[in-house]
C-alpha positions, 0 to 999 in steps of 0.5 A, spaced: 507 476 509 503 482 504 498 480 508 501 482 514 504 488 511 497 491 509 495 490 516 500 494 519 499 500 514 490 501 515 488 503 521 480 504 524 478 511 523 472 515 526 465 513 524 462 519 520 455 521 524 449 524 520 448 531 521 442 533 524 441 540 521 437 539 513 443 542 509 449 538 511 444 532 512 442 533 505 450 534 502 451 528 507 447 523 504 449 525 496 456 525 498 455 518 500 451 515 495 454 511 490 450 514 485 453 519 486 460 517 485 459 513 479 456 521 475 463 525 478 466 517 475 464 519 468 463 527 469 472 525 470 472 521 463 469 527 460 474 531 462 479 527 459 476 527 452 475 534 453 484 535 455 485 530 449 482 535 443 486 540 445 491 541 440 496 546 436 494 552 432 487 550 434 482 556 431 480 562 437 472 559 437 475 552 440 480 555 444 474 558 447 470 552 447 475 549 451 476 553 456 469 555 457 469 546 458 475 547 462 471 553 467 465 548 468 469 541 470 472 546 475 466 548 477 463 540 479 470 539 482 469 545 486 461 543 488 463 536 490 468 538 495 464 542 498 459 538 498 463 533 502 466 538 506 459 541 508 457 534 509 463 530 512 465 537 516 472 536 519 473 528 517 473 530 509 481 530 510 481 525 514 482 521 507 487 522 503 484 520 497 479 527 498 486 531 500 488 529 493 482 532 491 482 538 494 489 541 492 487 538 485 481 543 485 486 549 489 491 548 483 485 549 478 483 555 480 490 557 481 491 555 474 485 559 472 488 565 475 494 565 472 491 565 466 486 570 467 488 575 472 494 576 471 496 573 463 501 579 462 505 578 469 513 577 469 512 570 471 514 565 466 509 562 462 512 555 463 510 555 470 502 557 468 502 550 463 504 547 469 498 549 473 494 545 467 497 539 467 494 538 474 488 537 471 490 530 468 491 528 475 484 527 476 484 521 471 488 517 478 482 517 482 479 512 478 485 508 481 481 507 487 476 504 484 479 499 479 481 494 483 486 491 478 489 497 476 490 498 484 493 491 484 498 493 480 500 500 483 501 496 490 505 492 486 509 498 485 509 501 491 512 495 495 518 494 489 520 501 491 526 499 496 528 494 493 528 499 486 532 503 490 538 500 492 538 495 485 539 503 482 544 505 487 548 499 486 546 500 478 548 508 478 555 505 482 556 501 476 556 506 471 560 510 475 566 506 475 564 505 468 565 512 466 572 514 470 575 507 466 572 510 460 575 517 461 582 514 462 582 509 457 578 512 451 579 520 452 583 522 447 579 517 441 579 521 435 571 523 434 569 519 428 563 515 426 557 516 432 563 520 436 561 528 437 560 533 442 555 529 446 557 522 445 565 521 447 569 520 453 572 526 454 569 529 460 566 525 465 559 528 466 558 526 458 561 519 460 556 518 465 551 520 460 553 516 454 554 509 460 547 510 462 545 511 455 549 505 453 545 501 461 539 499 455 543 497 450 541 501 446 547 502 440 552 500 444 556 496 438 555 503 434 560 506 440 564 500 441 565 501 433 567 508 434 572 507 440 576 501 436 578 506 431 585 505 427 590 507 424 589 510 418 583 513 421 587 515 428 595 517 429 598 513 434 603 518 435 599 524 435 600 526 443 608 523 443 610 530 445 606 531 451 608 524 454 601 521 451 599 515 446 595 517 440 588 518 438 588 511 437 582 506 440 584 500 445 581 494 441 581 488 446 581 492 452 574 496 449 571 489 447 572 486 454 569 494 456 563 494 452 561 487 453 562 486 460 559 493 462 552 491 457 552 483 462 552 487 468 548 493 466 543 491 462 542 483 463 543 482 470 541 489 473 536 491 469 532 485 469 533 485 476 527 490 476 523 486 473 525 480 477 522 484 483 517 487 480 515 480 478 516 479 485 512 483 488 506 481 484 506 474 485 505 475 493 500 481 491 497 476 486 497 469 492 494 474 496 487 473 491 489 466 492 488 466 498 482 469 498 484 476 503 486 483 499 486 490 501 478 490 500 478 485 506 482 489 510 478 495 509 471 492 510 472 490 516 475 497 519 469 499 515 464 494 520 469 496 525 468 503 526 460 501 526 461 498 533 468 504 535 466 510 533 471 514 536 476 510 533 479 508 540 482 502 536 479 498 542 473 493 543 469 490 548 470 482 547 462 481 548 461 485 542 466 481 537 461 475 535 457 482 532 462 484 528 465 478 526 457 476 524 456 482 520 463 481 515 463 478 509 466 472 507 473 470 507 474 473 514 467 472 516 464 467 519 457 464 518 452 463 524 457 465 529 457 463 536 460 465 542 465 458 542 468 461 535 470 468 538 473 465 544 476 460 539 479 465 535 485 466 541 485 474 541 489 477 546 484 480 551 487 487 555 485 490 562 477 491 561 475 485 557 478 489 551 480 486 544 485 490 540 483 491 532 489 489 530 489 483 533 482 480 532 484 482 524 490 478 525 485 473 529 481 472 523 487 472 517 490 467 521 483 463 521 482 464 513 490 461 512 488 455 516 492 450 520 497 449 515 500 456 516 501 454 523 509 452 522 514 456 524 517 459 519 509 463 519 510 464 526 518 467 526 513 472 520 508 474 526 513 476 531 517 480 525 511 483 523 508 484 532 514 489 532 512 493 526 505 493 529 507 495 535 510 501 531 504 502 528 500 502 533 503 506 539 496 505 543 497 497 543 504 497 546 502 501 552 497 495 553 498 489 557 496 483 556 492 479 561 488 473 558 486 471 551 479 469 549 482 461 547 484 461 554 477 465 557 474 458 554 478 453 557 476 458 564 470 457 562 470 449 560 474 448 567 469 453 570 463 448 567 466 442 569 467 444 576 460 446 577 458 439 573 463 436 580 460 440 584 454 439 584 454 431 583 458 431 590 453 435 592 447 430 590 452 424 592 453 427 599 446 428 599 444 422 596 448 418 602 445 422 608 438 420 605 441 413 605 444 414 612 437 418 616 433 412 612 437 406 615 437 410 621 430 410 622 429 403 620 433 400 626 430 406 631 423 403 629 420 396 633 418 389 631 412 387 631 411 380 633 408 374 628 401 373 628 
């Protein structure tokens, strides 16, 4: 099911072409080489070293130091974006990972500026350390080359709904918790861990302390406070005013404090770490498998090869080309025409084969026979409405045959003219038959010697 997932959110992108003019070409070929990555890689992990050195009531001579390091990094960052926008042109922003690196480095020289140009300005000086803390951000674009660490982030991502309605359900929760609590323990006498911050008394510290207490942490500190008792409280204290005293409520805040900690903190928090847990285990059986993002991502790197214009199409006659130049587990060694055609990819007007489908196509391919059960096929018709979301160009298509079928067309066609042709040398056969038999009864005998 991640899989399939992943599947819907990756699309094919426009091949970049080379430059022919000698500067781009030249900014082209370094911003992609790997070399290349590999120094920018080390040149952000010294840039972290240097953030971490800094320190309070550091001497004005390394503050300097800092901040000459500090113009230098922003500078290299600078010249790399420029460098792949000169060699990428336009489709440098095509990938997020480079939008990220760009606003990084405008937030950079913003900071630079807010620090510089106008340091005695009436703007808060808050706002200008919060320009530098942009510059940890570039520590992120290691993730894209951790995989590990991408495994982990995907894992997060895909949690996130579920994490969601769980907190809702869990805000909920406390909610009702609070508005019991301020009726019931309100006017407790503030004694032992009870103060201005921790009480019962409005409903917005309510709130506070019942999220507080969501992690059980010193719950029964609280809960030692709210039993408070006589001689430490007067039960008659509010008589007057129609109320009871400033006594707690001892069985009542039991049955609270306990309930609340079981529903809270055992069942609702460790429902996070159960979808978590969740979420990785399909991340962690889609390894299993042997098909992960980095699959994905190599066949649209192959794809855009053959579809440049990124028209999410393809002619069928160049799929065994495509599918001999992927690497396993999607690919398939010394392909032939017969294994495209088996593949059962649905083919549109023109001979045409959409990527999704020919990714979808080979998934299944790698997953095997044993996946052909009907719980897996109920998961591919739920998933070919997301990808028809997903794919707007696909739904307006129409499907005319696929290639399993084009095989059978061709197998029938074969058997046809393997038909044809026996009848044609059976026909031709018997009228040889016919003209010889003739032309022995038409011929005179001769007599006996």
């Amino acid at each position: 099911m991640s899989t399939f997932r992943k599947m819907a959110k990756t699309k094919p992108i426009r091949m970049v072409t080379r430059p022919t003019n000698k500067v781009m070409k030249f900014c082209y070929d370094m911003s992609e080489n790997q070399k290349f990555e590999v120094v920018i890689t080390i040149i952000i992990l010294l840039n972290m070293v240097q953030m971490a050195m800094e320190h309070d009531n550091a001497p004005e001579s390394f503050n300097k130091a800092m901040s000459i390091a500090n113009y230098i990094f922003t500078v290299i960052y600078t010249l790399e974006a420029l460098l792949k926008i000169i060699g990428t042109r336009k489709f440098y922003f095509y990938k997020s990972w480079n939008i990220f690196d760009f606003v990084i480095v405008v937030f950079a020289w913003l900071g630079i500026a807010m620090d510089n140009i106008i340091p005695n300005s009436v703007i808060d000086p808050s706002i200008l350390r919060s320009f530098r803390v942009f510059r940890v951000a570039r520590i992120l674009r290691i993730i894209q080359m951790a995989k590990g660490i991408r495994r982990l982030l995907y894992t997060l991502i895909c949690s996130l709904p579920a994490l969601i309605n769980i907190g809702t359900l869990l805000l909920l929760i406390i909610y009702i918790y609070a508005v019991v609590g301020v009726a019931m323990f309100g006017y407790v006498r503030r004694q032992g861990i009870l103060n201005d911050q921790v009480n019962f008394e409005q409903t917005p510290a309510a709130i506070i302390l019942m999220t507080r207490l969501a992690t059980s942490a010193g719950w029964n500190d609280v809960l030692d406070a709210i039993m408070v008792q006589p001689p430490d409280c007067d039960r008659y204290l509010y008589e007057a005013a129609g109320q009871s005293g400033d006594c707690g409520f001892k069985a009542f805040a039991i049955a609270y404090f306990s309930s609340f900690v079981l529903i809270a903190f055992l069942i609702m928090i460790n429902m996070y770490i159960a979808v978590i847990l969740d979420n990785f285990s399909e991340a962690q059986q889609a390894d299993e498998i042997g098909i992960d993002e980095d699959d994905i991502n190599l066949f649209y790197e192959k794809w855009k090869v053959f579809d440049p214009k990124a028209t999410q199409f393809l002619n069928v006659s160049k799929l065994r080309d495509l599918v001999g130049q992927l690497a396993q587990p999607l690919g398939i060694p010394e392909v032939t025409e017969d294994d495209i055609l088996q593949l059962d990819i649905p083919l549109y007007p023109s001979d045409r084969a959409h990527c999704i489908d020919v990714l979808q196509a080979l998934i299944s391919r790698t997953l095997g026979p044993n996946n052909n059960t009907d719980e897996f096929e109920m998961i591919k018709e739920l998933m070919a409405e997301s990808f028809r979301a997903a794919f707007p160009t696909l739904a307006a298509e129409v499907v005319e045959t696929t290639t399993k079928q084009r095989l059978r067309e061709i197998r029938a066609a074969i058997v046809l003219q393997k038909a044809f042709r026996r009848f044609k040398n059976y026909k031709r056969n018997e009228a040889l038959d016919g003209a010889n038999q003739n032309k022995g009864e038409s011929s005179p005998h001769l007599p006996k010697v």
